[in-house]
KEGUKE-315060 format. One record per residue: x, y, z of N, C-alpha, C in turn. Coordinates in steps of 0.1 Angstrom, whole numbers, plus 5000, padded with zeros to 4 digits. Each point is the difference from the previous one (the first is absolute). Example, Ala and Ser with C-alpha at 12.3 -4.5 7.8 and 13.67 -1.06 7.14 Angstrom:
BEGIN
513249435078499150125000500950125000;499650114993500950115000499250115008;
This chain:
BEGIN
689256942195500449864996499549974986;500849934991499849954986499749875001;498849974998499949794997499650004985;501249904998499549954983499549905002;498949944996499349884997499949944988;500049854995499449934985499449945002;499249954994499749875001499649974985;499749884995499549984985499450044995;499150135004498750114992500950144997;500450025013501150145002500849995002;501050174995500949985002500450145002;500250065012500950125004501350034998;500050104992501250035003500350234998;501149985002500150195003501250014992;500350114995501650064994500750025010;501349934999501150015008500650174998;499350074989500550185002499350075013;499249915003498750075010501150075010;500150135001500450075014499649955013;498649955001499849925013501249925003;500249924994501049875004501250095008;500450094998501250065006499550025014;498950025004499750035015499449875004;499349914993499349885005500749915012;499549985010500749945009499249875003;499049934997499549875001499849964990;500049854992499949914988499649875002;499049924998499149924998499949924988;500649914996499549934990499349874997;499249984997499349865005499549934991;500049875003499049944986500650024987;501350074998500949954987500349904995;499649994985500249924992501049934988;501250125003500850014989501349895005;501049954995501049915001501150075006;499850184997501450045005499550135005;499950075013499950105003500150124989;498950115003501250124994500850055001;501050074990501550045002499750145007;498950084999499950115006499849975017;499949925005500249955016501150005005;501350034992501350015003500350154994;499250074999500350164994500650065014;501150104999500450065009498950145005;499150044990498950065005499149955008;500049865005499449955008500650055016;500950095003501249955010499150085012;499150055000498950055015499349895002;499949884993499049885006500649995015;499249965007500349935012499549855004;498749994989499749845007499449964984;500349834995499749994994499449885000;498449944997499849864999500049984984;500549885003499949884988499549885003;498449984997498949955007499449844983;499849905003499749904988500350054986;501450025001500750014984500549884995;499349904997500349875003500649944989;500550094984500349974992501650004996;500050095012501550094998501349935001;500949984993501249855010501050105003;500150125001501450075005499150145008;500350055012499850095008500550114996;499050144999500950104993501650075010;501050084991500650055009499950155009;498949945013499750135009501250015003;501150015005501349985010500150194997;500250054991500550134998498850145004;498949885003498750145005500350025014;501150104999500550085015499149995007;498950074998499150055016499549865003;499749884993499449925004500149915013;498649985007500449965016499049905001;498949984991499349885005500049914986;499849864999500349944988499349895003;499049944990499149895004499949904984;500049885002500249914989499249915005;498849974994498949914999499449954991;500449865001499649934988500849994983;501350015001500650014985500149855002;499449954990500049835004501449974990;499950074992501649974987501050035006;500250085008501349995000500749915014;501449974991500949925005500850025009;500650084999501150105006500150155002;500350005011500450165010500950004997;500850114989501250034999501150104997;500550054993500950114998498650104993;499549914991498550144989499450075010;499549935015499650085007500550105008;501149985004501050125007500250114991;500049934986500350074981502050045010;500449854998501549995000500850095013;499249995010500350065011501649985002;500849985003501549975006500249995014;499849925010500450035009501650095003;500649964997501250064999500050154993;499750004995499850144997498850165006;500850154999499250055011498649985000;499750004990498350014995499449904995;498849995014499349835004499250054993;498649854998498850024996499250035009;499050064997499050005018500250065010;500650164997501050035012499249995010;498350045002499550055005499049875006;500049924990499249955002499149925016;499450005003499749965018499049884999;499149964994499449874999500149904981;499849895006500849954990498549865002;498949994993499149894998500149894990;500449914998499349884989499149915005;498949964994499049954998499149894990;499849885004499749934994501150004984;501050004998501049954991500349824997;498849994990499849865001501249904997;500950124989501549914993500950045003;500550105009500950045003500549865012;501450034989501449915006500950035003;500450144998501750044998499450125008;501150055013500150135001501350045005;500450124994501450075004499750095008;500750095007500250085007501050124998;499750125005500650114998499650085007;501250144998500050105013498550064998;499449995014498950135001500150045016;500650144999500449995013499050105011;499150004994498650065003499149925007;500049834994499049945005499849945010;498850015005499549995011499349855007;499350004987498749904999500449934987;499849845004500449884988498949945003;498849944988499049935005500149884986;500049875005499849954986498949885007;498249994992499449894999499849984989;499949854999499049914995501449954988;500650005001501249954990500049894996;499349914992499949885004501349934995;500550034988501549924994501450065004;499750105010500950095010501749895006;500749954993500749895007501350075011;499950064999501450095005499850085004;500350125009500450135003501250074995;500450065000501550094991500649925009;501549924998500850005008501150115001;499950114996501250125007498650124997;501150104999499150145000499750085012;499449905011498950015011500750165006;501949985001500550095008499950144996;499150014985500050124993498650105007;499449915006498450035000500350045019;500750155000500750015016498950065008;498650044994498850075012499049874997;500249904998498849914999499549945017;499050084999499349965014499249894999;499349954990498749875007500549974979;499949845006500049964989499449885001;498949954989498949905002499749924986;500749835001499349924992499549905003;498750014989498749925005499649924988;499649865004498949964987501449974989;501149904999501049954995500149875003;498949934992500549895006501049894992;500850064991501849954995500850085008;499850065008501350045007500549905009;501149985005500549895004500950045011;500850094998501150055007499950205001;500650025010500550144998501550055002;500250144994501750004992500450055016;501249935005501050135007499950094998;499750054994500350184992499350065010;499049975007498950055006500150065010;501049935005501350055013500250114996;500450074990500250144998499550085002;498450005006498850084999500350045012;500950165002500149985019499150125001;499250084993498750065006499049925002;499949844995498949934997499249995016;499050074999499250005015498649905000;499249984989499449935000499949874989;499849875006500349864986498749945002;499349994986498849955002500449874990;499849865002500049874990499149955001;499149974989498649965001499549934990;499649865005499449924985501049944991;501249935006501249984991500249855004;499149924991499649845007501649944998;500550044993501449934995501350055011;499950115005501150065008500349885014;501350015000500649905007500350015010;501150174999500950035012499850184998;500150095011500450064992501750104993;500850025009501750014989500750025013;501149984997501449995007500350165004;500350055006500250105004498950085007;498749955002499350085004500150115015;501049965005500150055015500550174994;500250034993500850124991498950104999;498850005004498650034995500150095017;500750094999499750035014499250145002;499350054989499150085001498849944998;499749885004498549904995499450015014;498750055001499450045007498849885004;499450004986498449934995500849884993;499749855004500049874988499049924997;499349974994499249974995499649874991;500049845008500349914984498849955004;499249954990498749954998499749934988;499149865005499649904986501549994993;501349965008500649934996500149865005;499549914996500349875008501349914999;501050044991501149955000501150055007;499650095007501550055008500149935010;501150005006500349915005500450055020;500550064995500450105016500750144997;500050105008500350084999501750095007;500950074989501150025006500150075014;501250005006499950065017499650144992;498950025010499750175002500750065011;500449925010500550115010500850104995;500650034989500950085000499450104994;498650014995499150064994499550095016;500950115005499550025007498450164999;500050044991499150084993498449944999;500249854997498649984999499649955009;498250064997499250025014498749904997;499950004983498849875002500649904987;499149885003500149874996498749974994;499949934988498049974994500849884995;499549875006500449914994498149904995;499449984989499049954995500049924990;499549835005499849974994501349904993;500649985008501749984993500249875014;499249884996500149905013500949945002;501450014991501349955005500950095010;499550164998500650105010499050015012;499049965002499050025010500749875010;500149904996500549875010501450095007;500850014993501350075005499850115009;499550064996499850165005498849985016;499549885003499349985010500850095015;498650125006500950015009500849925016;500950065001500949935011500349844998;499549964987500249854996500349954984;500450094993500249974988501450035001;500449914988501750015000500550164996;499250074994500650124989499550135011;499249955013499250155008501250075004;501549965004500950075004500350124987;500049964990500450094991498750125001;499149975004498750124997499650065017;500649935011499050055008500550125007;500750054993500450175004498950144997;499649904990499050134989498750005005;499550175001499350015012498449964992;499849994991498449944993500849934989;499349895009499949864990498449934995;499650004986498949964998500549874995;499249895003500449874995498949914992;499750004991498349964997498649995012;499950164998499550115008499649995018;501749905004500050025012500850135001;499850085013501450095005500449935008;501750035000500449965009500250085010;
């Protein structure tokens, strides 16, 4: 593994001729100070990485373009407080439509603490597995399309958003999606029209939302087996067992946790 570090005293850095880099398969960069990534992070001699963090680069407003580091499978983004937008720079102009995605490989997909991110687009990765996004705080939106590109996504988790408001139909697209974690999203209301479409959902998960309101019929959700409902006191009144208006829709599913009753 290669970790670059800076900070205001030091400053690491190595020649991009280095023959290592052709076999390097882990990258670390942390505590970067510069406004724009290096251009050598998008070198095709990079293409044996497999995991890469990008850990308090907080200066940076554009995300480099990983999309074309083939082998890559794990990907972590922590802390780029500048940037605004997820978008085409990062896929580096992926095409859905066309044969050759960004990320073919890619299997986990992290953001973290993204203080200004507002905009995110979506594109094919038809690899991915794992979608994790916390602490987003000016996060207003989710992609509204794309979702149907992302065809192995098994658990996908957002937390700590509290401008999120709504979630896209698109979401319904997700028919590997086996596990849904929602957490910490004071603004969330509902969550989308189509959800019954989710019929690989196994695990759901909504917590520390207090604005939701009730939850869509699950019966038709016949795959899932647990329920974690915390902390969310307008779904707890509903969801009361054998006495709440909304228990018909849930009381198929064999573990129900309810603000840490089982049922």
């Amino acid at each position: 593994m290669m970790l670059v570090k800076q900070n205001s005293t030091k400053r690491v850095t190595f020649m991009a001729s280095d023959p290592l880099i052709q076999t390097l398969k882990e990258l670390e960069i942390k505590n970067y100070v510069g406004s724009k990534f290096p251009s050598w992070l998008e070198d095709p001699r990079f293409s044996s990485l497999v995991k890469v963090v990008l850990e308090n680069c907080r200066k940076c407003v554009l995300l480099p373009g990983l999309g074309k580091l083939h082998s890559l499978k794990y990907l972590e983004i922590i802390q780029a407080d500048e940037v605004k937008v997820v978008g085409g720079e990062f896929y580096k102009n992926a095409d859905a439509r066309a044969k050759e995605t960004g990320f073919p490989k890619l299997e986990k997909l992290h953001f973290e603490s993204m203080l200004n991110w507002e905009e995110w687009k979506l594109k094919a990765m038809p690899s991915l597995k794992l979608l994790e996004s916390f602490d987003c705080k000016k996060l207003k939106a989710m992609p509204s399309d794309g979702w149907g590109l992302l065809e192995s996504l098994l658990t996908l988790t957002i937390s700590c958003c509290p401008k999120l408001t709504s979630l896209p139909e698109g979401l319904g697209q997700l028919k590997a999606l086996q596990t849904l974690q929602i957490r910490d999203c004071k603004r969330l209301s509902s969550l989308f029209d189509g959800f019954e479409q989710l019929k690989s959902l196994c695990r759901l998960d909504i917590w520390d939302c207090p604005q939701i309101r009730s939850l869509p019929n699950l019966q038709l959700l016949t795959a899932l087996e647990r329920l974690s409902i915390q902390r969310c006191p307008l779904l707890t009144e509903r969801l009361e067992k054998e006495k709440g208006e909304d228990w018909c829709k849930i009381s198929h599913i064999p573990r129900i946790h309810i603000d840490g009753g089982v049922e």
